[in-house]
Each structure stands twice: as structure tokens, then as C-alpha cells.
ROGU-773636 format. One record per residue (C-alpha): residue number from 1; x, y, z. Coordinates in nm, 4 decimals, padded with zeros to 6 digits. Layout:
N
ATOM seq        X        Y        Z
ATOM NUM        X        Y        Z
...
//
This chain:
228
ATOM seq        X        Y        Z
ATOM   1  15.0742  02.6320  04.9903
ATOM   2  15.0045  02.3889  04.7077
ATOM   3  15.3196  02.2236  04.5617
ATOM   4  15.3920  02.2239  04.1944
ATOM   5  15.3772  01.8175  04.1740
ATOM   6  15.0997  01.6874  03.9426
ATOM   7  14.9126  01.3117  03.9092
ATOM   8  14.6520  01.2401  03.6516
ATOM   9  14.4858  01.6026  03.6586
ATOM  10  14.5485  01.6805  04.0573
ATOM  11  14.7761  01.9199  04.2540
ATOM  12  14.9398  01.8137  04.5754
ATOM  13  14.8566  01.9680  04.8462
ATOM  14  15.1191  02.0011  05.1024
ATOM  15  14.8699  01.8401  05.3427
ATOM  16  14.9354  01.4865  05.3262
ATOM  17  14.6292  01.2670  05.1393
ATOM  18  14.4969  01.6443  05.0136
ATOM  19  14.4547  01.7098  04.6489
ATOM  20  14.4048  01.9816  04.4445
ATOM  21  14.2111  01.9511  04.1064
ATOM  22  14.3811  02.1370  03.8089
ATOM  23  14.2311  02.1384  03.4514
ATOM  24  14.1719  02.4185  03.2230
ATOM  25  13.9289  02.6832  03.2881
ATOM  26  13.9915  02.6762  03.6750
ATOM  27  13.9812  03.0063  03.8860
ATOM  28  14.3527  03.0468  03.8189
ATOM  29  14.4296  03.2851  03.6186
ATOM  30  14.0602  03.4068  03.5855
ATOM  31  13.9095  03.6816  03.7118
ATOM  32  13.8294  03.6452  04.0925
ATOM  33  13.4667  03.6732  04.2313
ATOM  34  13.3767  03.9793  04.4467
ATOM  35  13.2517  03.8271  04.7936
ATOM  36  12.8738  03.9774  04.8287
ATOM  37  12.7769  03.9725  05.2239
ATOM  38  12.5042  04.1690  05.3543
ATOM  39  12.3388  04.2627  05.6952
ATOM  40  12.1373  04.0188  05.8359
ATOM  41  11.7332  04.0783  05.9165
ATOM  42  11.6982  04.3601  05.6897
ATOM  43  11.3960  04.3307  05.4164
ATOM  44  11.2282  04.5350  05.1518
ATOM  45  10.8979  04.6955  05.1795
ATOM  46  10.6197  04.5402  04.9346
ATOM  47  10.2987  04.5750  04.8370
ATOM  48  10.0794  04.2550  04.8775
ATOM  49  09.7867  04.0751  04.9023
ATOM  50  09.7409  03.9539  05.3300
ATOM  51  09.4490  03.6814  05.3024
ATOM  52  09.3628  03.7051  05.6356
ATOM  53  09.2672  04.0855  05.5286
ATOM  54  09.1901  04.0119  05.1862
ATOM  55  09.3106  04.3136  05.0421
ATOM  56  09.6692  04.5003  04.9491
ATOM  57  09.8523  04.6384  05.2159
ATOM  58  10.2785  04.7044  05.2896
ATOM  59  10.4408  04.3882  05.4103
ATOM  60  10.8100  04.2392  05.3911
ATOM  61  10.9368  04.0355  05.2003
ATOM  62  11.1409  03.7806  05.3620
ATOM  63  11.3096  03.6374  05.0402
ATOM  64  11.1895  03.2735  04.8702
ATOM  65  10.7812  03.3879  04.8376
ATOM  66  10.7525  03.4582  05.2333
ATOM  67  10.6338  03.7408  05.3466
ATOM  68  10.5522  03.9364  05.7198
ATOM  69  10.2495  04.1329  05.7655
ATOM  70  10.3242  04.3370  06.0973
ATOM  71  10.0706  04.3618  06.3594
ATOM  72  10.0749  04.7652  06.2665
ATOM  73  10.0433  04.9846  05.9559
ATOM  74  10.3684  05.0097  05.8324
ATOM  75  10.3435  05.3773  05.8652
ATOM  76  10.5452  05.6570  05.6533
ATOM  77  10.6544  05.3687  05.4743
ATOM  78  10.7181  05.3141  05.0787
ATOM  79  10.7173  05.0075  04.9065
ATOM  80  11.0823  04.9321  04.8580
ATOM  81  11.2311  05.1018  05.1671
ATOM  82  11.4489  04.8745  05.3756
ATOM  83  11.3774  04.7898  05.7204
ATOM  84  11.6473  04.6147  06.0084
ATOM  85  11.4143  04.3968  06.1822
ATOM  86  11.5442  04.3692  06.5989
ATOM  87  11.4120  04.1336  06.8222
ATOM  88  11.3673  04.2869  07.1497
ATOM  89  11.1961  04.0092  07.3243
ATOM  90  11.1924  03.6185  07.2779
ATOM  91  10.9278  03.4075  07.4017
ATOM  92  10.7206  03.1196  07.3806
ATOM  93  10.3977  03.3225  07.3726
ATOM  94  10.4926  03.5979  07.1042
ATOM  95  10.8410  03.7546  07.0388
ATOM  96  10.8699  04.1614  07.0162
ATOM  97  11.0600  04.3230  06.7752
ATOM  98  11.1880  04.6978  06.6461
ATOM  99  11.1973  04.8114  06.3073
ATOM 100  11.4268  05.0769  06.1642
ATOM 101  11.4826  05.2173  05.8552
ATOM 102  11.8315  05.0915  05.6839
ATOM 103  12.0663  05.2843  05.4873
ATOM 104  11.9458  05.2853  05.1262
ATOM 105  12.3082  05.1208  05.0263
ATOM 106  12.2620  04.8547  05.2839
ATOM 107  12.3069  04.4821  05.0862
ATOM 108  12.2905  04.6385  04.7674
ATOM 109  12.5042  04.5018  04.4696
ATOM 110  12.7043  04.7742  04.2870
ATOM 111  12.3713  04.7863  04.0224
ATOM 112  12.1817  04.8660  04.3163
ATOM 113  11.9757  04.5565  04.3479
ATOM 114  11.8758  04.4473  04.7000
ATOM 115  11.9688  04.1012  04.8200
ATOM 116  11.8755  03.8815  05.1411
ATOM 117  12.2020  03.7758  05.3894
ATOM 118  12.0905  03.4820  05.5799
ATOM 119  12.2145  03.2163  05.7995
ATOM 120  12.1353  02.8732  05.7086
ATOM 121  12.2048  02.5039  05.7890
ATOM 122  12.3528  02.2826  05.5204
ATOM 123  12.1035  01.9665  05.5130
ATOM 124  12.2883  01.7600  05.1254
ATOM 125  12.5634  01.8523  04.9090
ATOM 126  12.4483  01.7290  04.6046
ATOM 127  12.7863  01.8222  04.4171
ATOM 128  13.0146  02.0323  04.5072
ATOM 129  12.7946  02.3764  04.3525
ATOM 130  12.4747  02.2586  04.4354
ATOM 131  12.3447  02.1972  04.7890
ATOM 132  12.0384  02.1616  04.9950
ATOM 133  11.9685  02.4062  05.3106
ATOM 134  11.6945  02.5557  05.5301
ATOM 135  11.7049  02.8792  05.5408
ATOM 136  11.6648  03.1249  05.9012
ATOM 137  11.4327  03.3884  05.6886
ATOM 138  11.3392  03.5155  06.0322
ATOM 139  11.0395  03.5745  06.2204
ATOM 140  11.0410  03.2336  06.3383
ATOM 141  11.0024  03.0976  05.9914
ATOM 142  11.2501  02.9190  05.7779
ATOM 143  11.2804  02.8007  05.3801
ATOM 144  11.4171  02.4979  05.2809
ATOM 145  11.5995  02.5717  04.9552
ATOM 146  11.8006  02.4020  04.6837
ATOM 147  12.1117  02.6357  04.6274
ATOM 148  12.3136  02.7008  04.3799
ATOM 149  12.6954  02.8481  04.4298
ATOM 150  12.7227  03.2070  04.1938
ATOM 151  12.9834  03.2142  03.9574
ATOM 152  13.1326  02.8602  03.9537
ATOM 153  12.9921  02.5731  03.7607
ATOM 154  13.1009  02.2010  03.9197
ATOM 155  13.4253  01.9824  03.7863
ATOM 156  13.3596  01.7251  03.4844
ATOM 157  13.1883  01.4376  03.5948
ATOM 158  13.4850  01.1794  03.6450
ATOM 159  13.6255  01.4384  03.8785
ATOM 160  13.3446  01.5645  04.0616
ATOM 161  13.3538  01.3357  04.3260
ATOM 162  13.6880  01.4677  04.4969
ATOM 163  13.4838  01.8085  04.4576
ATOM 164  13.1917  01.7253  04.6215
ATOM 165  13.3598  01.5291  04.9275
ATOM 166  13.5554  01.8333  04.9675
ATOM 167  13.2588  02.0750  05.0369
ATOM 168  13.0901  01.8001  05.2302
ATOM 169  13.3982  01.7786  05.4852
ATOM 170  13.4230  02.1318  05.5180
ATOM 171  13.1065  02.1950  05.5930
ATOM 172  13.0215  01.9138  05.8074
ATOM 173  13.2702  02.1055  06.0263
ATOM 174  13.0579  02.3755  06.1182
ATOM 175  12.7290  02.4579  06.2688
ATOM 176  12.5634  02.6428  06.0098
ATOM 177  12.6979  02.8660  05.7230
ATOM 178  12.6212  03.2314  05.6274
ATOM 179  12.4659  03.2773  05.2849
ATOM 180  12.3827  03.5585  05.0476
ATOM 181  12.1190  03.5364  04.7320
ATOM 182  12.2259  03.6863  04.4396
ATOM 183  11.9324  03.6271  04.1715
ATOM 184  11.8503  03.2716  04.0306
ATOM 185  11.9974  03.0580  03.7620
ATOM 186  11.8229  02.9264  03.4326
ATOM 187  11.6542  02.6601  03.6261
ATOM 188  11.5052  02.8840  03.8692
ATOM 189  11.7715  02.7825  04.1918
ATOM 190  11.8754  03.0514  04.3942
ATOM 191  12.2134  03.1766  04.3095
ATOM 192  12.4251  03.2222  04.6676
ATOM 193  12.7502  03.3187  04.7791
ATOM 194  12.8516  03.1218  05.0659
ATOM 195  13.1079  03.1747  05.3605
ATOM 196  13.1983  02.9244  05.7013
ATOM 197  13.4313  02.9429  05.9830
ATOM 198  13.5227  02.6602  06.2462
ATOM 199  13.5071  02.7566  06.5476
ATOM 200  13.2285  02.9929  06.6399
ATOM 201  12.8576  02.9721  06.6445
ATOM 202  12.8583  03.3623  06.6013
ATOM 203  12.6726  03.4605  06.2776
ATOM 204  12.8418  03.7909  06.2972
ATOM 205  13.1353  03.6649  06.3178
ATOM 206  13.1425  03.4278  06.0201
ATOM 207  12.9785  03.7315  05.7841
ATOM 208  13.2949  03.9320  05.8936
ATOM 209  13.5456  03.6452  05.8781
ATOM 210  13.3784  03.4091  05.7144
ATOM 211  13.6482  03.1969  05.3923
ATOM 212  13.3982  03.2403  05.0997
ATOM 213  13.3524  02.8911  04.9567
ATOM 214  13.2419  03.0460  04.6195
ATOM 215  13.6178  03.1223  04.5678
ATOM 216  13.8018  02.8722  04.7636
ATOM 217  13.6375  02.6243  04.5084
ATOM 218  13.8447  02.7954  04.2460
ATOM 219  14.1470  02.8024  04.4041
ATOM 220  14.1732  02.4980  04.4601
ATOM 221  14.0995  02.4061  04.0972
ATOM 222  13.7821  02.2012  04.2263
ATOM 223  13.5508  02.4166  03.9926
ATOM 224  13.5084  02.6404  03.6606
ATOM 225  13.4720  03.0116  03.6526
ATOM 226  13.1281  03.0859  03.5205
ATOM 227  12.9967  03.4593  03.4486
ATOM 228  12.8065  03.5855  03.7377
//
């Protein structure tokens, strides 16, 4: 509970030393963001070029240019069917996996686009929308990606800095985060919604349960709504 007492722009928390930013244009009294979370290991059939074949053939696409060529004709297959990738069998000479067919309305947005669900380890905050990770795109591979937090722009500059350290103690608190990528912005950053949890090192468990920073950001007056 935040209390109604105010200091040159901030909000007391109840939590002694804790501050809440409050200026104009904050997620109060704006229209809340809807919390996208997906399914994790699940990718979209494409058509591409392998260069160890040389020529077109169905692949998936892992998200951030990567794709994975299976060992096997991806047979009955379409190019844009969705496929939950299993891994049966982990080990240091090869790991085995099982590939299903997903529900078409699996990590969908209402508009029907597809997006990737990841989890990912926070590497720099650079402010308190913007931050640095690499990226569990799976098959043993990883992306390391500069992020960008959907639907919130940061706080003006002489406040930013209570912002940022915010998201940097929050997140130092946890092992890794759980991400979603919803498009990119003008400068060509992937757009993400982004949820932790203390306490667990269960990526199912944070997906489910995970506080959506996204949102918490605006709550607690430390950024500006921004359309999606």
C-alpha cells in the first residue's frame, strides 16, 4: 500500500527508504497492459534456405534470425504450423527430442500473430525499459538481445535513475526472468513483456505466477504508458 504523502515528485511507500515516482502520464489512471505469456519451446514452421544443403527446405524458426533444420523431413508439415519441441534425452554427445503439433491458438495475440515465450538471463539494465539479456532460444543455442519493455516508455531523465535502480534490484534477485516478444520498436529492439518471481528456479512456475514488470513499472509511477 502506497501512502498518500508526496516529496518533490515521489510517493511514499510504506516500506521505509521506498519511493514511488508520481508525475503525469503514469499508469494510473490509464489503461492497464494485458500480460502476453506464451508456452515455452513452441516455433513456427518456415521455409528457408539450409547452407549446408544449399537449397529451400521447412525449418523453425527459433525467434531473433535463428533457425533449426531437423535431422528429418519435417513431414506433413506446412510452413507456419506450430510445433512443441520436447527434449527426451540430454547429453553431451547429442540431445533427442519430440515434436508435436500445437494448438493453432497456442501464443497467439488476439490478432492472431505468433510470438516466442522464452526464458532469459538479465546481463545490464540500461534504464529502467531497456535491458540487455541472452536469450534460451533452445536447441542448445542462445541470443543475446537488447530488449525493450512493450507499452511503457522510461521516466524523464532527472528521474530515471530511481527507475532504473529499481528494476536492477529486483531483478538482481532472481535467477533468470521469463520473457515474451511482442514485435519490435522503431529502432528495430525487440519489444518484450517481462515477468520474475523470487524464490524458484522453475520456469513454469514464474510464466504462471510470474509479477509482470511491464505493469508494476506503472504502478508504481516509475514509467509512462505508451501505445502498444
Amino acid at each position: 500500500k502506497f501512502s498518500a504523502a508526496r516529496d518533490e515528485g515521489f510517493e511514499t511507500d510504506s516500506t521505509p527508504g521506498v519511493k514511488k515516482l508520481f508525475h503525469p502520464g503514469s499508469g494510473v489512471g490509464f489503461k492497464p497492459l494485458v500480460p502476453r505469456c506464451g508456452e515455452f519451446f513452441h516455433y513456427k514452421v518456415v521455409r528457408s534456405q539450409d547452407l549446408h544443403l544449399g537449397k529451400d527446405v521447412l525449418g523453425l524458426d527459433l525467434g531473433f534470425g535463428n533457425k533449426h533444420f531437423p535431422d528429418f523431413t519435417l513431414r506433413n508439415l506446412k510452413e507456419g504450423e506450430i510445433l512443441h519441441v520436447v527434449r527426451t534425452k540430454k547429453s553431451s554427445t547429442g540431445d533427442s527430442y519430440r515434436f508435436e503439433r500445437a494448438k493453432p491458438s497456442v501464443n497467439r495475440t488476439p490478432s492472431g500473430t505468433f510470438f516466442h515465450t522464452y526464458q532469459a538471463w538479465v546481463k545490464n539494465v540500461v534504464d529502467d525499459d531497456t535491458l540487455w539479456t541472452e536469450i534460451d532460444v533452445g536447441f542448445r543455442n542462445t541470443a543475446e538481445q537488447k530488449l525493450r519493455l512493450r507499452g511503457i516508455n522510461a521516466a524523464e531523465i532527472e528521474k530515471a535513475k530511481p527507475a532504473s535502480d529499481f528494476v536492477k534490484r529486483t531483478l538482481a534477485k532472481v535467477p533468470f526472468v521469463v520473457l515474451s516478444i511482442l514485435g519490435r520498436d522503431k529502432f528495430g529492439r525487440p519489444l518484450t513483456d517481462l515477468f520474475y518471481l523470487e524464490g524458484t528456479d522453475d520456469r513454469d512456475k514464474v510464466a504462471r505466477e510470474g509479477i509482470y514488470l511491464n505493469q508494476q513499472l506503472l504502478d508504481l509511477g516509475l514509467a509512462v504508458r505508451m501505445d502498444d
